[in-house]
N, C-alpha and C positions, 0 to 999 in steps of 0.2 A: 221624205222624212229621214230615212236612211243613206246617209251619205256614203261613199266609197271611200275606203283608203287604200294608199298603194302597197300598206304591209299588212294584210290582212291577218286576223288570227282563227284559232278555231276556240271554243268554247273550253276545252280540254286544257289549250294552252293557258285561258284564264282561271283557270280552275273548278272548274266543271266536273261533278263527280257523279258516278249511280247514287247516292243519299238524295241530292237533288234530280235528279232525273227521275225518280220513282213517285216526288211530288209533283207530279204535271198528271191531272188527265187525260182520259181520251180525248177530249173535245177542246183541250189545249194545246196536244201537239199538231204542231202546223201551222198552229192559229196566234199564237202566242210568241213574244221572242224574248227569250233568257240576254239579259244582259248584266252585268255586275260592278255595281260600284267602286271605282278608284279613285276620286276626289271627294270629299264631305266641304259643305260649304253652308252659309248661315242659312240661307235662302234657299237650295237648290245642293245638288250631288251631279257630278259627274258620271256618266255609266259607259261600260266598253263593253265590246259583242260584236261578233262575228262581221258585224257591216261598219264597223268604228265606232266611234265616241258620239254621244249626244248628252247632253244638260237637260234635267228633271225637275223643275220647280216643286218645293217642297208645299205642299199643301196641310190644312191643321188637321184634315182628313184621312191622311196618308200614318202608317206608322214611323215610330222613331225609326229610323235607318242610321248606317253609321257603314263604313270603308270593310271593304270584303262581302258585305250583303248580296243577296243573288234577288234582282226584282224581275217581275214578267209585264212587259207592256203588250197592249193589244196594237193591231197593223197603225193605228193613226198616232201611235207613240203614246199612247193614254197609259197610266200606270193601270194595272190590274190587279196584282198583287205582292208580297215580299214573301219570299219561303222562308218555310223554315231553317234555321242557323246550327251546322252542325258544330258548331263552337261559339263563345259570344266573352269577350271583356270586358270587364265593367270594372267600377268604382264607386266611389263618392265623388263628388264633384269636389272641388279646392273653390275655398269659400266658408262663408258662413252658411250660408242657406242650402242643408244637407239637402242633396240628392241624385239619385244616380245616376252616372253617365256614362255609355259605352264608347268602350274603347275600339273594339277593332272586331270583325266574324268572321265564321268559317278559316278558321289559319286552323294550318294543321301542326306547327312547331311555334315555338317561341324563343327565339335569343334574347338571354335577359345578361345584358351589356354592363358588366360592372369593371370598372380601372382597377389596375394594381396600385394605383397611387396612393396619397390619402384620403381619396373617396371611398375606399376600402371599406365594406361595411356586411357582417354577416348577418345581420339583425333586418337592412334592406332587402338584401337577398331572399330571406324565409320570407319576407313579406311579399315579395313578387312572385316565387314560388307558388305561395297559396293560392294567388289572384291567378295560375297558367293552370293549378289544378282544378281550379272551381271551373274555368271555360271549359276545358278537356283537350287541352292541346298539351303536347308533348316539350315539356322544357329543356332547354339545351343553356347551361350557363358560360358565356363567353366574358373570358377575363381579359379585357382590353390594356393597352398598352404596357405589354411585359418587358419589350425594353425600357423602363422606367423602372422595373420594382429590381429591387435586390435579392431581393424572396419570394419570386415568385412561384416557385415550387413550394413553399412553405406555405401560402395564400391560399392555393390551391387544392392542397390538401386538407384545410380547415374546410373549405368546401365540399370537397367530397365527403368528407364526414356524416356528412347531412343522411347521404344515403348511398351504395353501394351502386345503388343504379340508373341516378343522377349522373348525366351527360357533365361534363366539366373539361373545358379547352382554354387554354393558356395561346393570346396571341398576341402578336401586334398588327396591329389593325391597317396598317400604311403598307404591310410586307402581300406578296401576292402569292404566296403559299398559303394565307390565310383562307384562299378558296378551297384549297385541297383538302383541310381540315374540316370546313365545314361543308363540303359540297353531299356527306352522304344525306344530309338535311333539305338541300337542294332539289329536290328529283322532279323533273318535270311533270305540271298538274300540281304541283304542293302552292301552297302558301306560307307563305314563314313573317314572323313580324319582329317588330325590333323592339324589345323593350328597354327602360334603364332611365335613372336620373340623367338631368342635365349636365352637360359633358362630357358623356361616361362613353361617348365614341363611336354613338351609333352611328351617325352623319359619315364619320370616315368608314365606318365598315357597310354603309350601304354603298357608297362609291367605290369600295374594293371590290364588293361585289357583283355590280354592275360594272365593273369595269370602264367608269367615266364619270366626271365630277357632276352627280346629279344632284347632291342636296350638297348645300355650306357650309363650311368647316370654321371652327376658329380655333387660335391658340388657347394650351391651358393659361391660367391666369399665374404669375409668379409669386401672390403672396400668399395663397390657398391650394397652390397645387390644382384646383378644379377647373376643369374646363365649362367656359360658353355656351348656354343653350342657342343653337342655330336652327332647329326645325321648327317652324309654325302651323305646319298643317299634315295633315294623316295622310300619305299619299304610297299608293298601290303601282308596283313599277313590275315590268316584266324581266326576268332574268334571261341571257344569252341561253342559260341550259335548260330553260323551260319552266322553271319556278317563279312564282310571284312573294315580290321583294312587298311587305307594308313597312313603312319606317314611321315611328310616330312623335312626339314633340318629348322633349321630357321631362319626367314630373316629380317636381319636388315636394308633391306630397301625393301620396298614395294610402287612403284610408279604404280598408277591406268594409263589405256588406253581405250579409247574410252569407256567408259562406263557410260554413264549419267543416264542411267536406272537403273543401279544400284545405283549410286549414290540417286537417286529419290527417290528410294524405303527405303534407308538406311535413310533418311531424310523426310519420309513422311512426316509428319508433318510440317517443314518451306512449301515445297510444298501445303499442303494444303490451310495453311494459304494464301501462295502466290496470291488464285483464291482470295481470299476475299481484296485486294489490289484495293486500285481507279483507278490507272492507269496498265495496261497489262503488259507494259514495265517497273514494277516499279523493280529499282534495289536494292532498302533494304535499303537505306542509310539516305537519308532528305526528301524525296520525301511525300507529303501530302496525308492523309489515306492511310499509309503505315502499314495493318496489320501484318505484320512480327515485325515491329518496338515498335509494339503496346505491340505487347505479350511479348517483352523485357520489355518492362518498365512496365508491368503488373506482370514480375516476372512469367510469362507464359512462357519463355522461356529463355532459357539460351544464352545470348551472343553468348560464345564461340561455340555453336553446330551451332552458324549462319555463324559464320566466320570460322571454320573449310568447311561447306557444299561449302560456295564458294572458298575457297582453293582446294578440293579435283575437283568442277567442273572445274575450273582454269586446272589446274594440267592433268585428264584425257583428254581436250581437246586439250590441248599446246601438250602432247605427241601422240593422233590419228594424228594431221598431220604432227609431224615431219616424226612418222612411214609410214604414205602416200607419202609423199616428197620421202621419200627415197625408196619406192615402185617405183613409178615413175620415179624416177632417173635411177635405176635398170634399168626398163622395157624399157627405153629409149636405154639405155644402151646397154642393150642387142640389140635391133633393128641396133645400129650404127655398134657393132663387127659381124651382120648377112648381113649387107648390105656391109661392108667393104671385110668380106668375098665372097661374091657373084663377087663382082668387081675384087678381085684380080682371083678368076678360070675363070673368062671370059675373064680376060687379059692374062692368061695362053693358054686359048682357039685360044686368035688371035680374040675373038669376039667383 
């Protein structure tokens, strides 16, 4: 069942940490073998591990999985179970028919890919932010194609803004100093994922990084400045230095879910300000010794990162209970076709 490869790796090298080693039993090690998914596919997931690569048929039994998962099969390759994720991304699906979809597990950084170009967008940014705080991975903002902007030192600074101790790198993504920049993120054992709208460059900076053309690039377009979405699938690649590379598709639309902690954290600052407010309940707006309102008109704060922050809380709350709503709907649901059933074998029965 275990086939050999000729480059074998060790567990460590796929990312493999004590957080998952401490969820295995006594009576699972030895018996068990830790493998970890790098391909998600409609049907089936790709998993790697110490003896190579095999294909996992997804079952309606089995839980949701998604790229970066850690699963444990027993000797005959039978799934056994998925551990627990010491990081998890998620969404809202794109679409009408709200619900959530994971994006990516267990990564320990996140490059969240935005161009100096005219995709230029600070409002993008906080929103991807929140989605790296709510997982609990550590966000690294990579400003893609700086030979293009003019100002990219200006751009960059509106970024940091954000926070003090927000990662923020100015690169161009085709250039190979670009590893040196990001390699303290790199460290063998990590995981790192690529986030960012369509054409914002992740495809070139996962092939810089890897050092070899592995996902497809295309040109920006010349009437919008915006580049080509080229990636179609979630795929988990090993770096020369020992880090695992996730690059993912990219999305042009990204709607937050239950996430206000994240949001919190993305926003510290109005947050903090908030405690310093005369009233508890104060909502930001006219309300008297309104420090939030203060630091605006103090030029202490910018507008827009106020009304963005209540957008996005708006926004992840409005969709946690649609997706509950229809949890419950479901679960309701389900009860009515188990009770309906139960009635018709026992009027089978004669009971």
């Amino acid at each position: 069942m275990k086939a050999q490869t000729s480059n074998p790796v060790t567990l460590t090298g796929l990312g493999w940490q004590p957080f998952f080693q401490q969820q295995l039993t006594l009576d699972e090690i030895g018996v068990v073998t830790p493998l970890r998914v790098v391909e998600q596919y409609r049907n089936e997931v790709e998993l790697a591990g110490e003896f190579g690569k095999q294909q996992l048929a997804l079952l309606s039994s089995m839980p949701q999985m998604v790229v970066g998962d850690w699963v444990l099969l027993i000797e005959s390759g039978g799934f056994e179970r998925l551990l627990e994720r010491s990081t998890c991304f998620r969404r809202i699906a794109a679409g009408h028919q709200k619900h959530e979809q994971l994006i990516a597990a267990n990564v320990d950084t996140a490059f969240i890919v935005c161009s100096l170009n005219d995709d230029f967008n600070l409002n993008r940014l906080e929103r991807y932010l929140a989605m790296v705080h709510d997982a609990g991975a550590e966000p690294v903002v990579v400003l893609s194609k700086k030979d293009l902007a003019e100002s990219a030192d200006e751009l960059a600074a509106q970024v940091q803004s954000f926070s003090a101790l927000l990662a923020v790198v100015a690169v161009n993504t085709l250039e190979e100093t670009t590893k040196q920049v990001l390699i303290p993120w790199c460290r063998p054992g990590q995981t790192v994922v690529m986030l960012g709208s369509s054409g914002a460059g992740k495809s070139t900076l996962t092939n810089t990084l890897l050092g070899e053309q592995r996902q497809a690039t295309a040109e920006i377009r010349s009437d919008d400045s915006k580049g080509r979405h080229t990636t179609t699938a979630r795929s988990l690649f090993p770096m020369a230095g020992g880090a695992m590379l996730l690059d993912t598709p990219g999305m042009r639309e990204l709607q937050l879910v239950d996430m206000q902690a994240g949001v919190a954290t993305t926003f510290a600052d109005i947050e903090e300000l908030a405690t310093q407010c005369r009233f508890n309940d104060c909502q930001h707006h006219s309300e008297p010794g309104c420090a939030v309102q203060a630091a605006i008109a103090a030029d202490e704060l910018d507008e827009r990162r106020l009304l963005n922050y209540e957008k996005l809380m708006r926004e992840q709350a409005m969709n946690a209970a649609t997706i509950a709503q229809k949890r419950a709907s479901a679960k309701n649901l389900g009860k009515f076709y188990k009770k309906t059933l139960d009635q018709s074998v026992r009027k089978k029965r004669g009971e």
